[in-house]
DRENDREN-83256 format. One record per residue (C-alpha): x, y, z; residue number from 1. Coordinates in pm, whole numbers, plus 50000, padded with zeros to 5 digits. Each point is the difference from the previous one (the first is absolute). Layout:
<recs>
REC      px      py      pz     i
REC       X       Y       Z   NUM
...
</recs>
This chain:
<recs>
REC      px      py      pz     i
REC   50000   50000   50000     1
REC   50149   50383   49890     2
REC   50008   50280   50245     3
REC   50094   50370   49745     4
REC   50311   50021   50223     5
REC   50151   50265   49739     6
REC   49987   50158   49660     7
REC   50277   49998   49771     8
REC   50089   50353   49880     9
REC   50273   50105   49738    10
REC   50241   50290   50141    11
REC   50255   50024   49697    12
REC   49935   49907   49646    13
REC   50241   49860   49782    14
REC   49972   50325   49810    15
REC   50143   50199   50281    16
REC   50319   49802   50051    17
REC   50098   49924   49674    18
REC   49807   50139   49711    19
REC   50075   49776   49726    20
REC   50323   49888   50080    21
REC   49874   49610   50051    22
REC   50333   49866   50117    23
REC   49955   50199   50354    24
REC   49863   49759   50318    25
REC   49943   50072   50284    26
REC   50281   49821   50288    27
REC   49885   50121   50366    28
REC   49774   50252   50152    29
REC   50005   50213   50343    30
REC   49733   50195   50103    31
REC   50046   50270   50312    32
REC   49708   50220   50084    33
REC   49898   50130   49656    34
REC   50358   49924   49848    35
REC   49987   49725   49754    36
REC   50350   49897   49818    37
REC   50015   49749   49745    38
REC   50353   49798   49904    39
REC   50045   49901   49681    40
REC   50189   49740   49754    41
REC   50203   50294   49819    42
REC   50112   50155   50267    43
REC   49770   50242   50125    44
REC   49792   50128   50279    45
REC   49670   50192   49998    46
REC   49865   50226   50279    47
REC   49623   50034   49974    48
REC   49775   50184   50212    49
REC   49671   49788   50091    50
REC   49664   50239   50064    51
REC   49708   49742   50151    52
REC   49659   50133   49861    53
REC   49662   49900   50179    54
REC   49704   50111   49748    55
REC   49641   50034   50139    56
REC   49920   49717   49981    57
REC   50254   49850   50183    58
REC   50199   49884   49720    59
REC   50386   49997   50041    60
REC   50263   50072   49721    61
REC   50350   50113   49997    62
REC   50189   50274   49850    63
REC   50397   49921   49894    64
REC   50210   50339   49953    65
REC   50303   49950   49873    66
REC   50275   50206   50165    67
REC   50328   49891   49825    68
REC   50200   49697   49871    69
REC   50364   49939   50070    70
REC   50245   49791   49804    71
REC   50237   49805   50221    72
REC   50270   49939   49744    73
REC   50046   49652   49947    74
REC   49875   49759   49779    75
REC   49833   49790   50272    76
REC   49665   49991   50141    77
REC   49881   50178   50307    78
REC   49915   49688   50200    79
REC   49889   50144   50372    80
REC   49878   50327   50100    81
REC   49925   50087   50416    82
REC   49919   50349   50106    83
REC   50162   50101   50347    84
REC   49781   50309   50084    85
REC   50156   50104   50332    86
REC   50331   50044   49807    87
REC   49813   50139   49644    88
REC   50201   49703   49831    89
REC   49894   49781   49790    90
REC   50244   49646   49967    91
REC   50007   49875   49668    92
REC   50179   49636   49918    93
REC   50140   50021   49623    94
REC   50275   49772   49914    95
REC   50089   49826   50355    96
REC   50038   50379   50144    97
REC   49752   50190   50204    98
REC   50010   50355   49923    99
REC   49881   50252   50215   100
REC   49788   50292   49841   101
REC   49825   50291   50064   102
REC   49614   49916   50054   103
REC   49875   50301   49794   104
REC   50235   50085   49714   105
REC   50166   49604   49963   106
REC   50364   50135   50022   107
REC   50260   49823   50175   108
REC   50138   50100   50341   109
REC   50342   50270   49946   110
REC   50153   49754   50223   111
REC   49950   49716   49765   112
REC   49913   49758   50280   113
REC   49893   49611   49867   114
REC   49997   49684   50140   115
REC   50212   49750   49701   116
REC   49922   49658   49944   117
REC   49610   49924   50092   118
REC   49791   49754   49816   119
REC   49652   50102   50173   120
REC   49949   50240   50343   121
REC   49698   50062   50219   122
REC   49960   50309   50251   123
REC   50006   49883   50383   124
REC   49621   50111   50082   125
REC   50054   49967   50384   126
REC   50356   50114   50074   127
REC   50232   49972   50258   128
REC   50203   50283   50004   129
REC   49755   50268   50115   130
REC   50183   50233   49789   131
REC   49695   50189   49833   132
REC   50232   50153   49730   133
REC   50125   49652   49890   134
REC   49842   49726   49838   135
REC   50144   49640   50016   136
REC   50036   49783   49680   137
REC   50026   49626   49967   138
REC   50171   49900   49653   139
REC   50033   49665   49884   140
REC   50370   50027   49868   141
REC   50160   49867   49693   142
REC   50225   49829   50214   143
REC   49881   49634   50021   144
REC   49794   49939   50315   145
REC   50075   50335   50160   146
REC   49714   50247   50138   147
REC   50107   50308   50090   148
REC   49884   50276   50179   149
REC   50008   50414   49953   150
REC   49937   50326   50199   151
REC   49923   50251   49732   152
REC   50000   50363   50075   153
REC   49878   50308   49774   154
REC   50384   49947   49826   155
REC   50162   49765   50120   156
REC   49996   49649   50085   157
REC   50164   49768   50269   158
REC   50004   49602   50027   159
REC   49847   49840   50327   160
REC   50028   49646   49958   161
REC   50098   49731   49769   162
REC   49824   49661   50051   163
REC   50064   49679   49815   164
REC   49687   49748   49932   165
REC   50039   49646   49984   166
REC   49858   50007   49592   167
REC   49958   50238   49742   168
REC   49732   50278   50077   169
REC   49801   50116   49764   170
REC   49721   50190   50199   171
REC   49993   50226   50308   172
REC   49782   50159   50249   173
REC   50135   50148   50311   174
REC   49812   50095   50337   175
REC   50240   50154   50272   176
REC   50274   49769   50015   177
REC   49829   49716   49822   178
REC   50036   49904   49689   179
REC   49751   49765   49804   180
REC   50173   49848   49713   181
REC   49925   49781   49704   182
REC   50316   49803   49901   183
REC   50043   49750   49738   184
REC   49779   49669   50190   185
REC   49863   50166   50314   186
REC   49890   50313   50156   187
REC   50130   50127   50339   188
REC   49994   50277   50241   189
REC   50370   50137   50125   190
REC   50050   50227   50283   191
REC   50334   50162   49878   192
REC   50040   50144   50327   193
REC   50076   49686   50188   194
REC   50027   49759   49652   195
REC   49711   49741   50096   196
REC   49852   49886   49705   197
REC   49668   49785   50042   198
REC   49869   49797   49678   199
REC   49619   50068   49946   200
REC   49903   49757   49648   201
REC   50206   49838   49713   202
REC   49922   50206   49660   203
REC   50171   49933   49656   204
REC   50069   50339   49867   205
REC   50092   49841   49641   206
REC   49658   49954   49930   207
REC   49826   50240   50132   208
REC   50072   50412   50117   209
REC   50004   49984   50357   210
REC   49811   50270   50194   211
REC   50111   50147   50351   212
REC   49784   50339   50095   213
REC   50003   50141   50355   214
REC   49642   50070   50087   215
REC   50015   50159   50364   216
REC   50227   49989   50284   217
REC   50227   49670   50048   218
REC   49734   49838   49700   219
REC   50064   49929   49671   220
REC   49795   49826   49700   221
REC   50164   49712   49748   222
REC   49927   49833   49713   223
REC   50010   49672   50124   224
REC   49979   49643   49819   225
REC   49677   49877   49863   226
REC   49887   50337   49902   227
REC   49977   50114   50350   228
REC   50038   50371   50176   229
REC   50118   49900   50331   230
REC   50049   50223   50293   231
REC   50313   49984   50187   232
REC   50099   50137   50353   233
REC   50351   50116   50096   234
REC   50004   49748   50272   235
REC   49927   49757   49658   236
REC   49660   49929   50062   237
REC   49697   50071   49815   238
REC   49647   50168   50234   239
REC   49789   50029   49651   240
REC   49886   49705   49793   241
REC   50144   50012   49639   242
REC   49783   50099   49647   243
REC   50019   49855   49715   244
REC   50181   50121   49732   245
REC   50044   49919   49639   246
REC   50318   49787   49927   247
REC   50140   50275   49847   248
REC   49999   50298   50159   249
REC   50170   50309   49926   250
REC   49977   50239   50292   251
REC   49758   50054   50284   252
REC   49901   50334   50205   253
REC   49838   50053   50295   254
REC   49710   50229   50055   255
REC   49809   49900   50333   256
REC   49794   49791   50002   257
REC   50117   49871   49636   258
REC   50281   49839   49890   259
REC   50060   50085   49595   260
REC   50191   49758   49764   261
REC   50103   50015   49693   262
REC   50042   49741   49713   263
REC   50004   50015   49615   264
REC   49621   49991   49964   265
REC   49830   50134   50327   266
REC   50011   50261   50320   267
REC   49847   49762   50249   268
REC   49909   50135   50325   269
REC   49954   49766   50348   270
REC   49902   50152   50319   271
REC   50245   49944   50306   272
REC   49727   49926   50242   273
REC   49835   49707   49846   274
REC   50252   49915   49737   275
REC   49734   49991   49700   276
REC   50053   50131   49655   277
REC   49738   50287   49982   278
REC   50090   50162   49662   279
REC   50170   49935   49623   280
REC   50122   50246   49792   281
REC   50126   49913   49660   282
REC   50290   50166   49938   283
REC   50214   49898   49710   284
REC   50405   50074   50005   285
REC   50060   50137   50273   286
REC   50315   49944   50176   287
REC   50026   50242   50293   288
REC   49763   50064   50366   289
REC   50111   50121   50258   290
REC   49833   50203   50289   291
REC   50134   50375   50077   292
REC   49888   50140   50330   293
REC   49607   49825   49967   294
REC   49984   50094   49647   295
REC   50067   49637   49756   296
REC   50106   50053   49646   297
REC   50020   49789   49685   298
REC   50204   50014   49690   299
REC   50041   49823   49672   300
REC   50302   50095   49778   301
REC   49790   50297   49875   302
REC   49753   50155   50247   303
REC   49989   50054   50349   304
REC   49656   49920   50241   305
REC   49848   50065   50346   306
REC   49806   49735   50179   307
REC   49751   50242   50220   308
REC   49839   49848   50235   309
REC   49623   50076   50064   310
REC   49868   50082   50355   311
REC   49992   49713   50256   312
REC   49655   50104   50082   313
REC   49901   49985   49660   314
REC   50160   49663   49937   315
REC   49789   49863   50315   316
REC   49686   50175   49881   317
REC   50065   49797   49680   318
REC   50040   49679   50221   319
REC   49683   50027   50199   320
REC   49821   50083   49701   321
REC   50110   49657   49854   322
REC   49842   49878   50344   323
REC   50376   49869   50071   324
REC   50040   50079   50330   325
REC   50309   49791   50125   326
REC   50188   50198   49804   327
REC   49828   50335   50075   328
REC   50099   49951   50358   329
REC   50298   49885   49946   330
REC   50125   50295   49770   331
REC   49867   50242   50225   332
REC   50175   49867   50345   333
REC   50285   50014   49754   334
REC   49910   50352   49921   335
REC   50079   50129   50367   336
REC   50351   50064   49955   337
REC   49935   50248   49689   338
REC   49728   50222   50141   339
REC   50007   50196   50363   340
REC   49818   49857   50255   341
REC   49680   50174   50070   342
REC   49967   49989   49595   343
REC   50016   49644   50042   344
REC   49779   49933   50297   345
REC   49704   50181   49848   346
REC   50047   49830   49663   347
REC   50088   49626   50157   348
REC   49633   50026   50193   349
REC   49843   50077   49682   350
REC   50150   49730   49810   351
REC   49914   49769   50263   352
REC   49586   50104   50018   353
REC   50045   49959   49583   354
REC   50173   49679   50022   355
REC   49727   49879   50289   356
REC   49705   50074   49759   357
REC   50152   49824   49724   358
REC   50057   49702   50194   359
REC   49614   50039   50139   360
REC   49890   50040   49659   361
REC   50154   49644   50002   362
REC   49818   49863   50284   363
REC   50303   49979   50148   364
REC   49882   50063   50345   365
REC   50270   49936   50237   366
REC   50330   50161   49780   367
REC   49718   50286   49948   368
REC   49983   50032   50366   369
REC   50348   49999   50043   370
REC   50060   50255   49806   371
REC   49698   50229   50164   372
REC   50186   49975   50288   373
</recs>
């Protein structure tokens, strides 16, 4: 059974990007606030400016001003983008080097700061430094089974730590000093403080592109075998149970209560409290989503897309109108963390008297009664 979880909305036509230059995809996106910058395979970066517009009628669509392009002077493609806002830098991974740049007008630092000889990085989301004017990087380095991690200030960086792994990594999610890693036949999670490693599940990543996102404090979400999204703990334990995926998934997101995944065909969309698949999206090509600050984008090679979600209270509206009141109740218990209290209380009672008539309606005396209460 579908729940309208969200709407699919473009946010930058091919048009915009690359006129009629067809040999131009798209390689990585960050969005910060209203910034959104766009990698791509020749070498460039583009700094767009996204205006949300809510019509009359509720409708939502999005404007995509472009502010400027930069070209980064190599012949390689522009393979990870992540905005640092505190420092107004933006790290960009071209060639093995991350490059510091200027978040508004994409040139380099004068002090010509980089960090040589990274395959993939990932920004530490909780760090441990306390340094507000710093933001800690975890690369993945060319150097065979060798993580490695950065301080990076507004021009200049400094190495922390260098940690060895027991196989090949080849995906990375960090949480204070924890490290969740996919290596070549297993993920694990590392504490590179004190060097305990604990195994979590075997995973081939020959066959398939292994997925490790954190999704909260000490919690991250994996692509796990079987076509599973499992939850994983820091302690190596998992407290949700795990949705089902498609075998081949490309990336997931996170947008409480959903969890969004991506494979060649589909946007599928399960909810975190009762683990069902509520929505499908087709959605052919696309190769990139990622979540920015509650906001989850798409992209194919050519065009760039914004899952917006609809109102909770609309979505359980929709449920109790199907007379599916599980999951109305469900979704909106769910729903407490998202909207202030009092907001809550007042709109929890009313879903309750709903969901009790339905179930009356029924003859369904006793849960009827229950729900009175």
């Amino acid at each position: 059974m579908s729940v309208k979880a969200f709407k699919l909305v473009s946010a930058v036509e091919r048009e915009m990007l690359m006129g009629d230059k067809n040999y131009i995809n798209i390689e990585c996106i960050e969005c910060c606030g209203k910034n959104l910058y766009i990698g791509t395979n020749d070498c460039f970066i583009y700094h767009f400016l996204l205006d949300e517009k809510i019509s009359t009628a509720g409708k939502i669509t999005f404007a995509a001003t472009k502010q400027l392009h930069k070209y980064l002077g190599l012949k390689k493609p522009v393979s990870e983008l992540k905005a640092a806002s505190a420092l107004t830098r933006l790290l960009v991974l071209c060639d093995n080097t991350i490059t510091l740049v200027n978040m508004m007008n994409l040139d380099p630092v004068p002090t010509g700061a980089r960090i040589k000889g990274a395959v993939t990085f990932t920004l530490n989301e909780n760090p441990v430094s306390g340094d507000p004017f710093c933001v800690e990087v975890c690369i993945i380095s060319v150097k065979r089974r060798t993580i490695q991690m950065f301080m990076v200030f507004e021009d200049r960086v400094q190495i922390v730590k260098e940690v060895f792994t027991p196989e090949q990594p080849c995906a990375v999610a960090v949480d204070g000093y924890y490290l969740c890693l996919a290596l070549t036949t297993q993920y694990i999670i590392l504490n590179y403080n004190t060097g305990v490693s604990q195994d979590l599940f075997p995973y081939c990543s020959d066959e398939k592109r292994p997925i490790v996102k954190r999704i909260g404090r000490q919690e991250f979400l994996l692509a796990g075998p079987g076509g599973l999204g499992m939850f994983a703990t820091v302690d190596g334990i998992s407290q949700r149970a795990p949705v089902h995926w498609s075998e081949n998934v490309i990336g997931a997101a996170l947008c409480f209560p959903y969890v969004v995944a991506l494979d060649d065909e589909f946007i599928t969309v399960h909810s975190m409290l009762d683990q069902q698949q509520k929505q499908t999206l087709p959605f052919k090509e696309g190769h990139i989503l990622q979540d920015f600050e509650g906001k989850v984008i798409v992209a194919t090679n050519k065009g760039v897309y914004i899952l917006v979600p609809l109102p909770l209270e609309k979505q359980i509206q929709d449920l109790l109108a199907s007379h599916r009141v599980e999951e109305a109740l469900v979704l909106a218990k769910g729903a407490r963390r998202n909207i202030p209290k009092e907001k809550f209380q007042v709109m929890y009672k009313r879903i309750l008297q709903q969901a009790g008539f339905i179930q009356f309606a029924q003859l369904q005396f006793l849960e009827a009664k229950e729900l009175f209460r």
